[in-house]
Structure formats: structure tokens, C-alpha cells
C-alpha positions in Angstrom: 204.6 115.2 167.2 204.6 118.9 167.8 207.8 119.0 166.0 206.4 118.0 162.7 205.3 120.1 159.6 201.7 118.9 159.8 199.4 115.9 159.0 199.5 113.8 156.0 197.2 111.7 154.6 197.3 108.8 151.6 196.0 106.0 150.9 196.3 102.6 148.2 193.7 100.3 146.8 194.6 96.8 148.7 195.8 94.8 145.5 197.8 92.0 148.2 201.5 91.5 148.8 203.1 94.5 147.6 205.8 94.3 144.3 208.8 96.3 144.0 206.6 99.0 141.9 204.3 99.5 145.2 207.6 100.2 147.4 209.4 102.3 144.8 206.6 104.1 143.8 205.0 104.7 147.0 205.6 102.8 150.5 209.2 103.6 150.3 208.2 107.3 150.4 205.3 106.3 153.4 207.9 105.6 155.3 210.5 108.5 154.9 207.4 110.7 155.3 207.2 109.4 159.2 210.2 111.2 160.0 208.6 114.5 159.3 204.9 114.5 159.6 201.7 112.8 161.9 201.0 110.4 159.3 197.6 109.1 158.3 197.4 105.9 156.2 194.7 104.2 154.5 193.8 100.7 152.6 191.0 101.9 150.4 188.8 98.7 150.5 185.7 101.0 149.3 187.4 102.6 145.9 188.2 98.9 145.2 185.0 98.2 144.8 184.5 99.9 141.7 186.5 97.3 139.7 187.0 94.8 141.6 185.6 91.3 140.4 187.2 88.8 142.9 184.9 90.0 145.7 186.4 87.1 148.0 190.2 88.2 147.6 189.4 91.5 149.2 190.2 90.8 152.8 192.8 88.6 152.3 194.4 91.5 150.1 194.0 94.2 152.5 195.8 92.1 155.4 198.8 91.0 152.9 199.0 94.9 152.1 198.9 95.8 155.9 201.4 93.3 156.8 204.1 94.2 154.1 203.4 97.8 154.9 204.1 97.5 158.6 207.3 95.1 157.2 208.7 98.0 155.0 208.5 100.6 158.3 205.5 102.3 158.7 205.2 102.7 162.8 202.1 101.9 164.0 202.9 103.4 167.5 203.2 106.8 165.9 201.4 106.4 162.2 197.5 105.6 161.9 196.9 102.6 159.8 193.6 101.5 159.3 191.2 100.4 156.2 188.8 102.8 154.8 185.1 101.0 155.2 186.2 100.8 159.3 185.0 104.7 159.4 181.7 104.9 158.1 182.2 109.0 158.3 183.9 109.1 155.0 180.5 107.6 153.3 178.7 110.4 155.0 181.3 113.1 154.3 181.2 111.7 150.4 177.5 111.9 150.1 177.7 115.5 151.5 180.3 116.8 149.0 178.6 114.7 146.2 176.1 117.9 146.3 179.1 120.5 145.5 180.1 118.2 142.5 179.1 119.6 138.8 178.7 116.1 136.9 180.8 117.8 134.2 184.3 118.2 136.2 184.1 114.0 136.9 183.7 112.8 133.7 186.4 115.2 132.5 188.9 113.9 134.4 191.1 111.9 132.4 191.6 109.1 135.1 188.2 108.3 134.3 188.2 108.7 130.9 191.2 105.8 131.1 188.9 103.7 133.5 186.2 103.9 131.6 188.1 102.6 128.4 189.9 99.9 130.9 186.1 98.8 132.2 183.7 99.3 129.4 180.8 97.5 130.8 181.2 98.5 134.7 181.1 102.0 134.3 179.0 101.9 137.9 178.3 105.7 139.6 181.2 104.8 142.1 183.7 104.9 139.2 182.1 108.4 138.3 182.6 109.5 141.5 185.6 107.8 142.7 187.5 111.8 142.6 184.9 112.3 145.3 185.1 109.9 147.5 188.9 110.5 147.1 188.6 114.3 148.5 186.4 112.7 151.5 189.0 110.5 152.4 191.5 113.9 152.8 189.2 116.3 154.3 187.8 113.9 156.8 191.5 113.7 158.2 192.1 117.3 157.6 195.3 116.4 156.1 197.9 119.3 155.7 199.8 117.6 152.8 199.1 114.8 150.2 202.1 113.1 148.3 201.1 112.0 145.1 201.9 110.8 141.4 202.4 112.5 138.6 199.3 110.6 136.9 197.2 111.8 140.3 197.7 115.6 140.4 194.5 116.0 138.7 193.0 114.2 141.4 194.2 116.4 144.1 193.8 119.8 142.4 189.6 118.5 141.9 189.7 117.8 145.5 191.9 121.5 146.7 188.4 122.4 144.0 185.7 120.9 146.7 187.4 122.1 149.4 187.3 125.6 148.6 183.6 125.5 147.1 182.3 123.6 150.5 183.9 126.3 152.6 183.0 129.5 150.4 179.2 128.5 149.8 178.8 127.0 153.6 180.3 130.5 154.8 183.2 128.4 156.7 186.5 127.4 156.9 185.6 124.2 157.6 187.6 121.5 155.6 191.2 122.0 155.2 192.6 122.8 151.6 195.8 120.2 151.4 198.6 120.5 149.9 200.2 118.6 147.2 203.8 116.8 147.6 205.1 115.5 144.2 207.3 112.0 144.5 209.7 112.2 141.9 209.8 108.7 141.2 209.1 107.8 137.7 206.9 104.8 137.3 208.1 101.2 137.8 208.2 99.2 134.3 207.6 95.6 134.7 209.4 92.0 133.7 207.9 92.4 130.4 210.1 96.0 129.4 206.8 98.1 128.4 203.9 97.9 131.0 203.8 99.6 134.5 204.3 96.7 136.9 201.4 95.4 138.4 199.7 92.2 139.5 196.9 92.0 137.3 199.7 91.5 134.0 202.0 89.2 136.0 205.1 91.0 135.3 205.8 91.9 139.2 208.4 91.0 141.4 206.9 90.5 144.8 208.9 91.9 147.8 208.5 88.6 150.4 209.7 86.4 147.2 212.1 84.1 148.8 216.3 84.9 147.6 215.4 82.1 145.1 212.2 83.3 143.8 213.3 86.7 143.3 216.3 85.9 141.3 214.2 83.7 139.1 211.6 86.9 138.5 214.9 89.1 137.4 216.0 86.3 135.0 212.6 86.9 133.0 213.5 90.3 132.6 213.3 91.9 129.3 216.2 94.3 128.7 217.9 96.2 125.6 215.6 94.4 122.5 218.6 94.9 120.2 221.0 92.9 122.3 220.1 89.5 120.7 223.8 88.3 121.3 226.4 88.4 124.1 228.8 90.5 121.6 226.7 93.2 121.2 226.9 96.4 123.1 224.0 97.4 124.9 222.4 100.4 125.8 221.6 100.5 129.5 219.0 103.6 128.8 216.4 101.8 127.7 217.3 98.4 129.8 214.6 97.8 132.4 217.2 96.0 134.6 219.7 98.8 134.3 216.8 101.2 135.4 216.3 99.3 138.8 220.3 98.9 139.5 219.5 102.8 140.4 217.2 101.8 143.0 219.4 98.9 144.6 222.8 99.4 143.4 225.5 101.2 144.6 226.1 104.3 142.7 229.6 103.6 141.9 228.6 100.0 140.7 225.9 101.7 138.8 228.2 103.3 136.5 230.9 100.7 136.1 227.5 98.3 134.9 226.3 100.7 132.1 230.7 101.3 131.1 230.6 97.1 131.1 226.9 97.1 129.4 227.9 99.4 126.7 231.3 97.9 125.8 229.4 94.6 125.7 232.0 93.4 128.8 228.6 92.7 130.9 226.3 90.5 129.3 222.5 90.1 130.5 222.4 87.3 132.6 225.4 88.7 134.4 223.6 91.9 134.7 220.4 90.1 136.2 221.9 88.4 138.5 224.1 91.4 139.8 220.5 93.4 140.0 218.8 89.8 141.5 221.4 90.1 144.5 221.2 93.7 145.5 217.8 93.9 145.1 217.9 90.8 148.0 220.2 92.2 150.0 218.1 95.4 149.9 215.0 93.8 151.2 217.0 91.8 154.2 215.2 93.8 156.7 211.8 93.9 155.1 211.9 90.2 155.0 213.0 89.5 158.4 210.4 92.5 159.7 207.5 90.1 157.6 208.1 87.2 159.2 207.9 88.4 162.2 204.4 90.1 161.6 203.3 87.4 159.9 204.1 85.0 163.3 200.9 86.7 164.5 199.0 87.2 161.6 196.3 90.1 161.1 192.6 89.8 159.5 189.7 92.2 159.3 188.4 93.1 163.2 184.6 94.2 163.2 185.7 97.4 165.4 185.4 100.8 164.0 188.0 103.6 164.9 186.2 107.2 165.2 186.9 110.0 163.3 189.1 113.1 164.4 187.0 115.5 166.4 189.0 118.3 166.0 191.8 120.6 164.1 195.1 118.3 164.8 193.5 115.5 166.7 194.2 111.7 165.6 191.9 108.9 164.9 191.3 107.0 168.2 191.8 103.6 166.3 194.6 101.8 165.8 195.5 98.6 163.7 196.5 96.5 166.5 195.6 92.8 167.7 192.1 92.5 169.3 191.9 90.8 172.3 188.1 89.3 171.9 188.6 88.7 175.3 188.5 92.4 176.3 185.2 93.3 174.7 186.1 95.9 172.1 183.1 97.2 173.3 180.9 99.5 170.9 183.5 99.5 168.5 185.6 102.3 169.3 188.9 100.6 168.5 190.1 99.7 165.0 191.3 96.1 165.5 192.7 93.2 163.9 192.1 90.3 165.1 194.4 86.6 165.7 193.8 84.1 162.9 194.0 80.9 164.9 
């Protein structure tokens, strides 16, 4: 650890087994980040709550999201993983810096103004002050560095905003001001050629889908709308399947596709099923690495790990297996425990 560059922190709304636009977007980079940092990650049970309607899915979701993050590589013997609402600090720390918030800055955010037209009639306070609860969650961990989105810079920049007004008008350098690390990766389109892909619109293609399933998710794919015929040359730069061949094909093979695609040599289904079998053989490991995991499979615990005490400490906690047998006395652990 005393290698690294410093501490970062990010966390995901549990939303269950994680899709291709999940690992592309942001697990893929979770993992690289390892390599390089003390790394801090969190399932954000509370900011789920804002929209969330399926109360009852919420700890199944956060276990499938644990276990196919642990499957894709994040280390738990080096990386903190742990759910939000385990750390009852980060309630207290939001409430505090609730008081440094104008009203103003929240509703002029536009990733409220785009939930608010998403959830007309739950506009609840903890929509409103979702940013906030967000900049708790990244100055509790005094996290050096925070890789985000394009779509949640503004996010970051409000909470850099509370950090420096908590520390000016409390007269100390108390919470520390993190940085932001842009991912480059653009956003994953979905089966249906226009949405972002995401589980709530069923146009995601799962990571622990079988070989099988996943080939049968690729065939659904809509690609180049004015290739109605196998004659017609395509245009692989707005073709959805192309656009993922970058992420599992070889580059060589990338460019012979789009050569094929737009000399109509390569028609769609072939295409598909090209991307269908890289994309498999991609996710060999992370398939293999989930059924181990799931061979002793992980639930909520009712322990609590503590916060960090100090400048460069870690969270005590852990996700690990709880052996009731033990105790877990006083909650001091963040466990999981055995489903039986």
C-alpha cells in the first residue's frame, strides 16, 4: 500500500447481477484502479432508496452486485467492499453538511432536474439531497481521487464545493477536497440501438448469462436501421454490435469486420455471432470466478464496520463470511453471512 498514489473511493446503486454496461462503464475500471490505489468501494443501498419501489429486491440486489463484483476482480484482501447503510457515520456526516447546503445549488443540478422529470410524483427530500449524501460518502473516506462519468462531474465539482465551505467556515482542514479521474468510456447502448443499457428497459446483456443465453441476447441486437437486406452495405459507425467488437474483439479483427460490414461481405447475423463468441470468451474467467463465489453464497450480516479514524487509515470492516459462531460481537466487523 505505501506504494500507491492515494485512496479512492466510488460507489454504485445495487441494481443486481451486473450487464455488460455496468463492467464497461465502471467495474472494469474498479478493477484496474487496484493496481494503483487503496481502494474503497461501496453498494449504495441508502441512495437507492430514493427511487426504488421493489423494497423487497434490495438485499437480494446488493449480494448479486457484490458477488459479480468480487467475480470481475475486485480483491477483497486488499480493497474495502462493503454496503453503505453498514456505517451509520455517513447519515451523521450527511446531516452535518446538509447545514452548508444553499437549497438553490441542489435543485440546480441537472441530475436532479432529469430525476425529477423521470419520478414526477416521488420527488422525496432524499432525491433533493441525493448530491449530499453523495459528498458524505467521499469525505467520510477521505478519498484522494474519485473516477467518474462524464454525466457525474457535476456531482463531484458540488461535493470539491462542500468540502472547501465545511473547512473554510469550520476554520479546518478537516475533510479532504478529492480529486476527479474522468473514465473515458462512452456510455453503453443497449439491445434496442438507442437507450443506455440498463435493467429497468430490458435491453441488457447480463455478464453470468450462460454461452447460450448470451448469444441469444446479441441476436436481438439492433444494428445499422438501413441494412434491411443481406446485400446492402452497412455502416459499422452507427451499428451497436460493431461498437462492442471494440470492447471484445481483437483489434485486427475489428477492422477486417467494419472492411466486410461495409462491402456488405459480413452480414448481421454473422456479425452477432462473431461479437456473441468474443464477448464469451472474454467473460471465461468472470464466469468461472462467479461460480465459485456463489458456492458459498453471501447475504446481508447485521455487523457494522467502523469508520476510518484517521488521515490514511482503512475501514476495520470487511465483506467476508460471518462465522455466527464467533460472536461478531458489538458489531465491529462488516460481515456477510452463509445462506444455508
Amino acid at each position: 500500500m505505501a506504494n500507491k498514489k492515494g485512496r479512492v473511493f466510488s460507489g454504485a446503486r445495487p441494481t443486481g447481477r451486473q450487464h455488460l454496461g455496468n463492467y464497461l462503464g465502471a467495474v472494469k475500471n474498479y478493477v484496474s484502479l487496484q493496481e494503483e490505489y487503496d481502494c474503497v468501494y461501496c453498494i449504495v443501498d441508502l441512495h437507492a432508496l430514493t427511487t426504488l419501489e421493489d423494497f423487497h429486491l434490495l438485499k437480494e440486489n446488493t449480494a448479486e452486485m457484490a458477488l459479480d463484483w468480487l467475480a470481475a476482480g475486485i480483491r477483497p484482501e486488499e480493497s474495502i467492499l462493503f454496503v453503505q447503510s453498514h456505517v451509520p457515520q455517513v447519515t451523521e456526516l450527511h446531516t452535518i453538511l446538509s447545514m452548508f447546503t444553499p437549497l438553490g445549488k441542489l435543485t440546480d443540478l441537472p441530475t436532479f432536474k432529469e430525476k425529477a422529470r423521470m419520478h414526477p410524483h416521488n420527488i422525496n427530500y432524499g432525491l433533493v439531497g441525493y448530491p449530499v449524501l453523495m459528498a458524505a460518502d467521499i469525505a467520510l473516506y477521505k478519498a484522494d481521487v474519485v473516477p467518474v462519468g462524464i454525466d457525474q462531474e457535476s456531482h463531484l465539482e458540488f461535493t470539491r464545493e462542500i468540502v472547501r465551505s465545511f473547512n473554510y467556515k469550520t476554520g479546518k482542514q478537516v475533510l479532504v477536497e478529492p480529486q476527479m479521474k474522468t473514465t473515458n468510456y462512452p456510455k453503453v447502448i443497449g439491445t434496442d440501438g438507442v437507450q443506455k443499457m440498463s435493467k429497468s428497459l430490458n435491453n441488457q446483456i447480463e455478464l453470468a448469462l450462460s454461452d447460450a443465453e448470451t448469444a441469444a441476447r446479441v441476436m436481438t441486437m439492433v444494428t445499422d436501421p438501413q441494412r434491411t437486406h443481406r446485400n446492402i452495405p452497412g455502416r459499422p459507425e452507427v451499428c451497436n454490435v460493431f461498437t462492442l467488437h471494440h470492447s471484445f474483439t481483437p483489434a485486427a479483427n475489428v477492422e477486417r469486420i467494419a472492411a466486410e460490414c461495409r462491402s456488405a461481405k459480413l452480414g448481421c447475423v454473422d456479425d452477432k455471432k462473431c461479437l456473441a463468441a468474443n464477448i464469451n470468451k472474454n467473460l471465461v474467467e468472470f464466469r468461472e470466478n462467479a461460480r465459485r463465489w456463489r458456492k458459498t453464497r453471501i447475504t446481508y450480516g447485521t455487523c457494522s464496520p467502523t469508520a476510518p479514524s484517521a488521515r490514511g487509515s482503512s475501514p476495520t470492516g470487511r465483506w467476508t463470511k460471518c462465522d455466527r459462531r464467533s460472536g461478531c460481537r458489538k458489531g465491529r466487523r462488516s460481515t456477510m453471512d452463509h445462506r444455508r
